[in-house]
Structure formats: structure tokens, C-alpha cells
C-alpha positions, -999 to 999 in steps of 0.1 A, spaced: -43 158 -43 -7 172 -54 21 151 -49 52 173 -37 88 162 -39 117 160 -12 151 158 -19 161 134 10 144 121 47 149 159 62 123 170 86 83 168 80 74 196 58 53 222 84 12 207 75 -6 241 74 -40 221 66 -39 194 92 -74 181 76 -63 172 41 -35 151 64 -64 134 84 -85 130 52 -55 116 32 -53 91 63 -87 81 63 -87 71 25 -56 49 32 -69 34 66 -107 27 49 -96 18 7 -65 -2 16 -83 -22 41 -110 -28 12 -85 -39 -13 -75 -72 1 -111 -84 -3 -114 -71 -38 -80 -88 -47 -95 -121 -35 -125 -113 -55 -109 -106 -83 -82 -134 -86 -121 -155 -95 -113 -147 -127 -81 -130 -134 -43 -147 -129 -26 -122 -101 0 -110 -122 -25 -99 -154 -45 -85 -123 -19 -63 -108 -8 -53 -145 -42 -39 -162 -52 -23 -128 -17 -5 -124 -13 -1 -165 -51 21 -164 -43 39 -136 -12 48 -145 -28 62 -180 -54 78 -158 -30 98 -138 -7 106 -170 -38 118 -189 -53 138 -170 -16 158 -158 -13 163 -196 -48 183 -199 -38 200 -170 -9 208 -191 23 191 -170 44 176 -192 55 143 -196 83 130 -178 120 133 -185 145 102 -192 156 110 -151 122 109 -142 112 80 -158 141 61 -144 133 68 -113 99 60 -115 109 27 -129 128 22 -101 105 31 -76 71 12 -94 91 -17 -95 92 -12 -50 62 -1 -47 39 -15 -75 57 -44 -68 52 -50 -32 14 -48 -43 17 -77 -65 34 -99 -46 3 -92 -19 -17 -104 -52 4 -135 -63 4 -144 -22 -33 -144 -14 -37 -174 -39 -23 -192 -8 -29 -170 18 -64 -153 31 -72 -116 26 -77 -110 59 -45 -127 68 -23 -111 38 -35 -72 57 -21 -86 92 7 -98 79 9 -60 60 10 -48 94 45 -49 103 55 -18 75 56 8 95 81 -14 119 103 -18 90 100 20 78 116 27 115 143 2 115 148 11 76 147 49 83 174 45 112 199 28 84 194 60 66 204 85 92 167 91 107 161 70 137 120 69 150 112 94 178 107 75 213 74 82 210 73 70 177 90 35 190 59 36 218 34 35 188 53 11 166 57 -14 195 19 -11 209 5 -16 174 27 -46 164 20 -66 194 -17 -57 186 -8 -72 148 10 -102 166 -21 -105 187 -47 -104 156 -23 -133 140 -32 -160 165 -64 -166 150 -39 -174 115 -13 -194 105 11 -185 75 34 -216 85 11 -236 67 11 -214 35 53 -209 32 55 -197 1 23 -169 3 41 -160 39 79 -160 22 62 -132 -2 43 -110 18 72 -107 41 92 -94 6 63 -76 -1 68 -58 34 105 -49 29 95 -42 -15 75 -13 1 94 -3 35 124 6 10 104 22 -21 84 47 10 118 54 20 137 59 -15 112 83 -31 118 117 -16 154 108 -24 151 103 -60 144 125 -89 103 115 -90 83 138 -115 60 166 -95 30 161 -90 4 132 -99 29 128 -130 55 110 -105 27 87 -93 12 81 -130 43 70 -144 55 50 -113 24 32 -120 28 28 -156 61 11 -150 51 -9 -126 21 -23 -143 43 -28 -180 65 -49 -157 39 -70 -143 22 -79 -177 53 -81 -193 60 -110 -162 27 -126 -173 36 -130 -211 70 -150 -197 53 -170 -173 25 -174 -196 -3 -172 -169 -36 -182 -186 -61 -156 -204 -89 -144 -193 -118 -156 -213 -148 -139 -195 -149 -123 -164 -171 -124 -137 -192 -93 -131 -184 -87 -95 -143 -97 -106 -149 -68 -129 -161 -44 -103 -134 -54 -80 -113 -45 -107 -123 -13 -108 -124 -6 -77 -86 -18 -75 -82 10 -99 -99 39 -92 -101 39 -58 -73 16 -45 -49 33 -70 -55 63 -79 -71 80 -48 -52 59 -24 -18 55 -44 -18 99 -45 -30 100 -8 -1 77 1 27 103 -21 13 137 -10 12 121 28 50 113 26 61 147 16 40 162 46 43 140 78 69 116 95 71 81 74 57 64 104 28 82 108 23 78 67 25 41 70 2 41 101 -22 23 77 -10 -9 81 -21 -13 118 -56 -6 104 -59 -20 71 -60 -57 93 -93 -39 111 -112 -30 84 -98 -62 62 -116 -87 88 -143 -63 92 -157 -63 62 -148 -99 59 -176 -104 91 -200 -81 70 -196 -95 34 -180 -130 41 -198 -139 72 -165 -148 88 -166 -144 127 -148 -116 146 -132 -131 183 -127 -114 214 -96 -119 208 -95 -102 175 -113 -70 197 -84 -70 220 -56 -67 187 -81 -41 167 -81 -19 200 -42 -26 209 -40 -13 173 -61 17 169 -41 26 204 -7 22 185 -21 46 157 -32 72 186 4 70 199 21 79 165 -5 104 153 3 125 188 22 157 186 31 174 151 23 155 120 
């Protein structure tokens, strides 16, 4: 899926094929939720920043490779600084996710997630493009369903894995914002070598805090790797880009309110861990939050 560019936040580009929005949606509301359960399963046998770097390092490659068969070329020294610039935001706020759920649950780490698209509104107001009242009906219904979903947690026994997701919130509020404003490569190029960056920097971070080798992997670590990759980054990571050229940031970072859902569901189905009434009050407070934002244009 191509990955178009924006000069600044000016108004949604007009969708004229409202189903590649709703199926570019779905892939971030069903892989996302999947990938906090493969980062816990991963971290089995890879350190978190050596995990974040090969998985963002391949698909990165991936991305580059297969824009330079297509015959793109590579980027420019502006469009490599900006990607920097960006993967260090954006790849960055994923690794912080993958440093924190050493401490903190998988489940947990996606509720605590949740709050993004909050911080896109407050962050898109400081630069000249305050939320629709509409929009501030959908943002409040789904974080009080995200507040409701935490009672079952608590990150004030795990300070420092709460002290980084809540940077890894703001890490990714500010590169969604920042990216139509700067210079990014066209197309998958942009995402490629966003990814690249970011990646180099983590395993370059790993060599300095010499985080211990991996000696043999677990098979299922493996395939959560790859599943971090392919799926997680490079179909989900493209999604994510394309979807914040076309529709209002809010509605892009609508995920968040349902990555929690599918995070704890599939921790019931794979984990055995119990789902409350009181988590089926939060999950339908939430889907009703995403209802609210994804009414009226896209």
C-alpha cells in the first residue's frame, strides 16, 4: 500500500476508496493487538533492544529492496534525515514498548498504549489543528473505557516499565504528527528507511549497553520474530503511513483503543488468562469510542 506525502496537518486528503481506509484499519486494530504477545514471546530469548533492532533492521531492508526492483530510488541526504529523525519517534516508541514489558505485562503495556490518540489531540491542537467536538466525544468515551480496562492492572508497582511506556506514548503522539511535515521519501521508501534508521539505532544501543547474545533461540521466539517483522512491520508500519496521509490523525490512531481488546483477547485464548465483566464493560466503552471518531468523513 503506497505511502503518500503531506506537506503539513492541512485537511484529510478526500478517501475515494473508503475500503482500503477500513482494510488499513483492520490490519492495525487486529496485528498491533497481536504484537504485544509476540514481543513477550520473543523477549524468551532475545534482549529487547537486539529484538527491536534485527526486526526493524530486516524490515527496513525489506521495504528498501523491494522499492529498488520496483525501480524508486534510494533516498536523498533530506530524506534520510528526516527519516532518521522520524525512526528514531516512531521506531523508538516501539522499543521502549519492548524494553518496558520486561517489567510490565503485554496485555497491560497495549492499555497503557491506549491513551495515543488523546495525546495526538492535545498534540495536534499545539500545532494549529484542534480535534473536532465530535472527535473530543470519541477520544473521551474511549479513554475512560482504557481507564476502565486498567483497574484490573497496576503500573505503580512496575515505575520504571510505566515511566517508559508513558514516553513511548508521547515518542509516537509527536513522530504521527511530525511526518507529513517533513521531507519523508514517497512511497514505501519513506517507511523502509525510517525503519532502517531506527533499527541501526537500536542495535547500535545494544553494542553500548552490551545486552547479552543470543546463543540459540527458541523456535516459537523465532516465529514471533517474524511475525514482528513481516506482519507487525511491514504490513502494519505501511498501513499506519498511507492511513495518515488519507484520514484525520485521530481516527488513524484509533488503534490504540483496540489493540488493549484484542491484546487480552488473545491473551484469554493463548495464555488462559481470564477476561472480567469488568474488562467487557471497558472493551465495549472502547469499541463505542472508535464508533464515535470513525463517524462522518474519514
Amino acid at each position: 500500500m503506497p505511502v503518500s506525502e503531506t506537506p503539513a496537518l492541512a485537511a484529510p486528503i478526500a478517501v475515494r476508496e473508503p475500503g482500503k481506509v477500513w482494510l488499513a484499519l483492520a490490519s492495525l486494530y487486529l496485528i498491533w493487538g497481536s504484537t504485544y504477545l509476540a514481543i513477550r514471546v520473543a523477549l524468551e530469548s532475545f534482549p529487547p533492544l537486539e529484538l527491536a533492532g534485527i526486526r526493524f533492521l530486516l524490515a527496513g531492508i525489506a521495504l528498501l529492496l523491494w522499492e529498488r526492483l520496483r525501480g524508486t530510488p534510494l533516498p536523498g541526504a533530506r530524506g534520510w534525515g528526516a527519516s532518521a529523525v522520524i525512526g528514531l519517534l516512531l521506531v523508538g516508541a516501539n522499543t521502549l514498548v519492548t524494553v518496558a514489558e520486561q517489567w510490565v505485562s503485554s496485555g497491560l503495556s497495549a492499555v497503557a498504549i491506549g491513551s495515543v490518540p488523546l495525546w495526538v489531540g492535545i498534540l495536534s491542537g499545539l500545532f494549529g489543528r484542534w480535534p473536532a467536538r465530535r472527535d473530543w466525544l470519541g477520544l473521551s468515551v474511549g479513554f475512560c473505557g482504557v481507564l476502565l480496562l486498567n483497574l484490573g492492572g497496576d503500573l505503580r508497582g512496575q515505575p520504571l516499565g510505566a515511566g517508559l511506556l508513558v514516553l513511548s506514548t508521547l515518542s509516537w503522539s509527536l513522530g504521527s504528527l511530525l511526518k507529513p511535515r517533513l521531507p519523508m521519501p514517497a512511497g514505501l521508501s519513506g517507511t523502509g528507511a525510517m525503519m532502517l534508521c531506527g533499527g541501526v539505532a537500536d542495535l547500535l544501543l545494544s553494542a553500548l549497553t552490551h545486552e547479552p547474545q543470543v546463543l540459540a533461540a527458541s523456535g516459537r521466539a523465532l516465529f514471533a520474530l517474524a511475525w514482528l517483522t513481516v506482519l507487525g512491520s511491514i504490513v502494519a508500519y505501511s498501513a499506519f503511513a498511507w492511513l495518515l496521509s488519507q484520514v484525520r490523525p485521530t481516527l488513524a490512531t484509533s488503534y490504540a483503543y483496540v489493540n488493549p481488546v484484542v491484546a487480552m483477547a488473545l491473551g484469554a485464548l493463548l495464555l488462559g488468562e481470564p477476561i472480567t465483566g469488568l474488562s467487557l464493560a471497558a472493551m465495549a466503552l472502547i469499541l463505542l469510542g472508535v464508533g464515535l471518531l470513525t463517524q462522518g468523513k474519514t
